[in-house]
Rosetta silent file (secondary structure, phi, psi, omega in degrees, C-alpha in Angstrom):
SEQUENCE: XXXXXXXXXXXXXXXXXXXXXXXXXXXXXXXXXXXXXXXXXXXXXXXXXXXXXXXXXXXXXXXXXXXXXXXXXXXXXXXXXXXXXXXXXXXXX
SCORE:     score description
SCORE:     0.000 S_00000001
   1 L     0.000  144.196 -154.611   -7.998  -29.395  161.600 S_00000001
   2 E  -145.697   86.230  179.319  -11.229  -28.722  163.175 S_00000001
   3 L   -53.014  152.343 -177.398  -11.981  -26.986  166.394 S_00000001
   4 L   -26.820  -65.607  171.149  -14.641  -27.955  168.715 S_00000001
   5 L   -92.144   31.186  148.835  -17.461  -26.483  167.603 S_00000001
   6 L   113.174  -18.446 -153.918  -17.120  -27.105  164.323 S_00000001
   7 L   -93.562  119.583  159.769  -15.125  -23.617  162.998 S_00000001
   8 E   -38.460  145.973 -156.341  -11.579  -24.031  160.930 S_00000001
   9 L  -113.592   -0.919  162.455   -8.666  -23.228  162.592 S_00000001
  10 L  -106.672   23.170  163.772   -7.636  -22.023  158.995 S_00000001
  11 L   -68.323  -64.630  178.501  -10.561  -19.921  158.884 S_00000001
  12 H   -87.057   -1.817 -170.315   -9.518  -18.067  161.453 S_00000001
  13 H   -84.913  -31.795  175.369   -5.963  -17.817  160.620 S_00000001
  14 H   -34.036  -96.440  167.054   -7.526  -16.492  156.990 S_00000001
  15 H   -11.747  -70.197  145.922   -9.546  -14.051  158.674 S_00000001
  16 H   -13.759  -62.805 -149.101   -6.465  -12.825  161.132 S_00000001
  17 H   -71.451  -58.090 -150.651   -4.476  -12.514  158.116 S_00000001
  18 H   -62.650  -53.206 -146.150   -7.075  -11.006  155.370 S_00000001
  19 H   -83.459    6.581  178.911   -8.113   -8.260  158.302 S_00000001
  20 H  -108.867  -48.321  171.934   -4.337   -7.462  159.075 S_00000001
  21 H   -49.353  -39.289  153.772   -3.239   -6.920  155.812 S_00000001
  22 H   -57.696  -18.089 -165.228   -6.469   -4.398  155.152 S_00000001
  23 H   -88.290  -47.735 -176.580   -5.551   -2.809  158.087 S_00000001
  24 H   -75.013    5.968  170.569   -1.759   -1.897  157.363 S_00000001
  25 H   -67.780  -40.755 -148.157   -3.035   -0.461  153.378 S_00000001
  26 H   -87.354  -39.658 -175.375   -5.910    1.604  155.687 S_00000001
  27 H   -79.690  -22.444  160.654   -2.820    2.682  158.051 S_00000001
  28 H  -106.546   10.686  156.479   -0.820    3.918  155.667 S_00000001
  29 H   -74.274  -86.784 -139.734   -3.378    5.624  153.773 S_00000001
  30 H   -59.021  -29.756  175.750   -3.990    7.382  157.116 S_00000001
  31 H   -64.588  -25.919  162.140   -0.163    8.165  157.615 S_00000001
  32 H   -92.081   11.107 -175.197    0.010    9.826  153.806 S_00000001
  33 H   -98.802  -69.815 -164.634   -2.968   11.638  154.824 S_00000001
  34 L   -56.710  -19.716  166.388   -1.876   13.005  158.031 S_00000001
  35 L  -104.634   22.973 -165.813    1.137   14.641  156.004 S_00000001
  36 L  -126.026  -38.774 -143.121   -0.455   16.039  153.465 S_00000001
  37 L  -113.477  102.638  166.029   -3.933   17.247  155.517 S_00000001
  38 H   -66.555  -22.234 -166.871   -3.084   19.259  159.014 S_00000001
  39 H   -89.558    8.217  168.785   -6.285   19.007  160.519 S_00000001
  40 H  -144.214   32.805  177.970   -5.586   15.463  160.499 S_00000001
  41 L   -71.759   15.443 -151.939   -2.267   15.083  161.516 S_00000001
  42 L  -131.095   15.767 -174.670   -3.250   12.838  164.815 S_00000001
  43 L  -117.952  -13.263 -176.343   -4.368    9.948  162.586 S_00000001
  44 L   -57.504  -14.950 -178.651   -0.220    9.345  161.567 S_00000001
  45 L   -92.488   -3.202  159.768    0.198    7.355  164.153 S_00000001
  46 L   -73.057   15.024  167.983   -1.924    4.366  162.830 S_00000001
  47 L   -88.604  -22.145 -126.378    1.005    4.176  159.977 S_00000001
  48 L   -97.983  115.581  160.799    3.544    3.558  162.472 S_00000001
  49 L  -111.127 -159.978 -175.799    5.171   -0.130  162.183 S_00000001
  50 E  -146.748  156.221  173.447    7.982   -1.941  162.945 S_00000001
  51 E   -98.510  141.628  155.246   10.376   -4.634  160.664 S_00000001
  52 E  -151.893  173.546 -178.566   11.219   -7.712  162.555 S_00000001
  53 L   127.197  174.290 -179.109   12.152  -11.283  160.886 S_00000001
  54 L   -92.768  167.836 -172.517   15.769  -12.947  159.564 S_00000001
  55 L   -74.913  140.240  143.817   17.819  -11.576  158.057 S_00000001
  56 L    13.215   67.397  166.537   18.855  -12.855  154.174 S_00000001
  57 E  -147.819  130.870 -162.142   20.706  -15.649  153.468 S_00000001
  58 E   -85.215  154.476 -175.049   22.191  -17.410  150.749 S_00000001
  59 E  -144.085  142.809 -152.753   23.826  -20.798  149.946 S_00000001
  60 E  -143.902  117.982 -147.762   25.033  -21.069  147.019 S_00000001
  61 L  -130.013  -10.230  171.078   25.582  -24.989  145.507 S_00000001
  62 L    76.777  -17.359  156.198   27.286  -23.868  142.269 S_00000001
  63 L   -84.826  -28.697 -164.175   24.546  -25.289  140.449 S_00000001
  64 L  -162.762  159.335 -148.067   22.066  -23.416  142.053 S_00000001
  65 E  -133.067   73.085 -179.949   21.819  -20.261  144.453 S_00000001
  66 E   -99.149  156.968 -150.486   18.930  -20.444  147.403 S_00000001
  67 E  -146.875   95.762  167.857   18.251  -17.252  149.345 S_00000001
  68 E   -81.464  139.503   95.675   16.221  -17.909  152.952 S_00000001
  69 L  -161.854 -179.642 -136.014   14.697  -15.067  155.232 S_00000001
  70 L  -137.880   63.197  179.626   11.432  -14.243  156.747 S_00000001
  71 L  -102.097  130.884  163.833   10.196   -9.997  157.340 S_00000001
  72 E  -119.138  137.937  167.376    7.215   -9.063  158.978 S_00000001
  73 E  -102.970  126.200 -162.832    5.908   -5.634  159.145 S_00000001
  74 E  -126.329  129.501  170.068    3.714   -5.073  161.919 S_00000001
  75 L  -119.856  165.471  161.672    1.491   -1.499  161.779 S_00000001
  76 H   -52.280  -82.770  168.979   -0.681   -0.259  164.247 S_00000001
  77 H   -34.878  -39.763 -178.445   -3.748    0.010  162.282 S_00000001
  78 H   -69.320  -26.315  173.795   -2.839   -3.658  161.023 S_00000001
  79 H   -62.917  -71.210 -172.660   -3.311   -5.015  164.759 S_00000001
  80 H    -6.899  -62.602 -157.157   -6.032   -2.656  164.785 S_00000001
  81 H   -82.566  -49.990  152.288   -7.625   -4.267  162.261 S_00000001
  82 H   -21.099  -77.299 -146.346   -6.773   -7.749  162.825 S_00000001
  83 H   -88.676  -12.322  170.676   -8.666   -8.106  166.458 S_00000001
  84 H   -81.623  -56.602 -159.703  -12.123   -6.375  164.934 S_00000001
  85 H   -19.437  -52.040  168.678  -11.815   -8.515  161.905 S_00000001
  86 H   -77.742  -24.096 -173.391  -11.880  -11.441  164.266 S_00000001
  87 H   -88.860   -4.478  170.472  -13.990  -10.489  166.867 S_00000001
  88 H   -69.425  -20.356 -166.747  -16.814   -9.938  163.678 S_00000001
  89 H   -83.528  -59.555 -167.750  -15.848  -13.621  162.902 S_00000001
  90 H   -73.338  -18.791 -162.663  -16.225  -14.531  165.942 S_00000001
  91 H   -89.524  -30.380 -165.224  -19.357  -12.970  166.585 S_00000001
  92 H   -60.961  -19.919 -171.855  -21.039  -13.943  162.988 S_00000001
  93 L  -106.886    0.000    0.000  -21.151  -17.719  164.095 S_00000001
């Protein structure tokens, strides 16, 4: 799949992905930081995420056992990081 001007549309999903996953490592660095360091206790709140996704669930075939669900953790910092990641992407081309 190939977007207009030429740029991968799994390029950018890369790129989305790679810069949200650095972002929630870099947010919870700053969130074990902020509770160990007081003078930098105002950086905790780029830790803060949320669970959303299905729940668990199994089927079980007596021969075999499959186990389905789906969790996403969404941080701050992981957004954060996400929309420069892309707009550097975007800008680089």
């Amino acid at each position: 799949m190939r977007r207009r001007d030429g740029n991968s549309i799994w390029m950018t999903i890369l790129v989305g992905l790679v810069g949200f996953v650095i972002g929630f490592f870099i947010g919870q660095f700053f969130m074990h930081l902020s509770q160990n360091v007081d003078a930098l206790s105002f950086l905790g709140f780029l830790g803060y995420s949320a669970n959303f996704g299905l729940q668990t669930i199994s089927l079980n075939l007596i021969f075999a056992q499959i186990t389905f669900g789906l969790t996403f953790n969404i941080s701050v910092m992981g957004v954060i990081a996400m929309i420069i990641f892309l707009l550097i992407y975007f800008r680089r081309r």
